[in-house]
N, C-alpha and C positions, 0 to 999 in steps of 0.2 A: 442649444449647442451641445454637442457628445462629446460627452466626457472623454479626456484624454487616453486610459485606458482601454475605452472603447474602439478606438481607432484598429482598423484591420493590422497596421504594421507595428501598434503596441501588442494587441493580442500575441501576432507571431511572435514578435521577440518575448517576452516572457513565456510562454508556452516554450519557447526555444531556450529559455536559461532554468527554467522550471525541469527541462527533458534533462538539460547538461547537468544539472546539479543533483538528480536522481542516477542519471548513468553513472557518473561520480563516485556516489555511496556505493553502486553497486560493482563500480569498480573494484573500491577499496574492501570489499566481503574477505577475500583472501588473508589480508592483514590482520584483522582485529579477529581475535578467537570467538566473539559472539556476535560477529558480524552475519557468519549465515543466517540469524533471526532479528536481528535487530534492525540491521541497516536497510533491506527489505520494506520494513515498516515505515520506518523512517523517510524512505524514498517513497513510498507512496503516498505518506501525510503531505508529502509538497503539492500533491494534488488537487488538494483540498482549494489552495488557491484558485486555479484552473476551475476546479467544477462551481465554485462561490460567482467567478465574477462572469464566464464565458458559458459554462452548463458542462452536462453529458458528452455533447458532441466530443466538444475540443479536449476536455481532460479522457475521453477516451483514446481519441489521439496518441494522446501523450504517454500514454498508459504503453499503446502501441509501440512506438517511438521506442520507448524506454526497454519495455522487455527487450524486440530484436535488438538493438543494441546490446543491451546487457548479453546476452546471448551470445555476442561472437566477441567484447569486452572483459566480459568478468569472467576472473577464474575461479569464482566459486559457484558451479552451475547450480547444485541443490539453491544456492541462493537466490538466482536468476529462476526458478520453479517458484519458489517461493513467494517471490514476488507474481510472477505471470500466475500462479494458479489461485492469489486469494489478494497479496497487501498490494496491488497496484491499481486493481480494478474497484477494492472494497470501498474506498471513502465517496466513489460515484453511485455506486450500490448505496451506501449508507446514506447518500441522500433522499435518492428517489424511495427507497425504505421507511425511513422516516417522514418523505415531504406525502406519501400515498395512502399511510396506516396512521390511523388515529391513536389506533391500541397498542399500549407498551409493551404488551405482553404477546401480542402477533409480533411486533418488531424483532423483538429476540426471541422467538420461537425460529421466525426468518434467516434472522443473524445466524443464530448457533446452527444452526440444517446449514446452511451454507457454508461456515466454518471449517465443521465436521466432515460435510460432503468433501472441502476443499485439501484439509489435513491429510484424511482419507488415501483421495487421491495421490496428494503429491508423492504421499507414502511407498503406495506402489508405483509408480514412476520411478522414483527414485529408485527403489531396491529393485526393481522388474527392466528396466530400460535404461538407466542411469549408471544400472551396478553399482550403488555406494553400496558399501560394505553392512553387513548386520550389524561391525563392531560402533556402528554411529548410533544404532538405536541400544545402542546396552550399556549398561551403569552397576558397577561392581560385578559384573559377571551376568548380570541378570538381564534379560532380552525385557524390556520396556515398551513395547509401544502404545499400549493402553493406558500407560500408566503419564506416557508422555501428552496422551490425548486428552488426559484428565485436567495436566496442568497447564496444555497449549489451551483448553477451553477457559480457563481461568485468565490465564494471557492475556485472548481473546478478549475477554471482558473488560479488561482494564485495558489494552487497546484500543476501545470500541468507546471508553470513557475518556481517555485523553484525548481522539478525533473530534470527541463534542467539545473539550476543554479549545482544542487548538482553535476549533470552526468560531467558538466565541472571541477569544485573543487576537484572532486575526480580523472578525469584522468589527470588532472594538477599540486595536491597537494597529496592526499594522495595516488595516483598509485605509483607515482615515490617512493616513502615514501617506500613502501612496497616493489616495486621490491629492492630497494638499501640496506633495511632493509637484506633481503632474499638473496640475491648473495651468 
């Protein structure tokens, strides 16, 4: 028998409250002063769900979903870049990343190029097409971006380590939760 979970109109409804509950956060970016980087994150660790029980497919989807929404929702667009240019899509990245390379050390060679590539980018986006202001990237007078890149990779890092924390927490804690809830 298939599991409850399994069933096509469980999928869609969680994939559907998994999307609400990321548009949500990325609603709320405007509000909280460190929302533009946090919440971001945040909304796309919930996909972690998605990509565990359903795969790539459906948490890209969602990923989908999520950005354009955020996109004509949230008032903090750097936030909604944010997300669509690196934390929305990375924890499905970070599977097939980890489920495809044996080597820890290709892993995060992978990781951080991609990070970087993605930082990079939003960067100029943002300042080139977005017009946020230069005075976003400056801290006491001082024009930062390198410096910001230094510590967005560090971020990154312990980012990329709480995704592995949550990915256990949730097939340890709240899977079981779920299928036993669902029987």
């Amino acid at each position: 028998m298939k599991s409850p979970i399994q069933k096509p109109t469980f999928k869609i409804a969680l994939c559907a409250i998994i999307a609400a509950l990321a548009v949500m956060l990325m609603l709320i970016t405007s509000l909280i002063p460190v929302g533009t980087y946090a919440l971001p994150c945040f909304a796309g660790a919930l996909l972690i769900a998605i990509v565990i029980e359903y795969g790539a497919k459906w948490a890209l989807g969602v990923y989908a979903v999520v950005s354009v929404l955020s996109f004509f929702v949230a008032g903090d667009k750097e936030a909604v870049l944010y997300f669509a240019m690196l934390f929305g899509y990375y924890p499905v990245l970070k599977a097939f990343i980890e489920g495809k390379l044996k080597s820890k050390l290709v892993q995060y060679v992978l990781k951080f190029a991609l990070f970087n590539a993605a930082a990079v980018g939003s960067f100029f986006i943002a300042t080139k097409l977005m017009a946020v202001p230069a005075e976003e990237f400056t801290l006491f007078g001082i024009y930062m971006p390198l410096v910001f890149l230094a510590f967005g990779n560090l971020f990154f890092l312990l980012y990329d380590f709480a995704l592995t924390t949550f990915v256990m927490f949730y097939v340890r804690k709240i899977r079981e939760k779920l299928l036993h809830i669902f029987k």
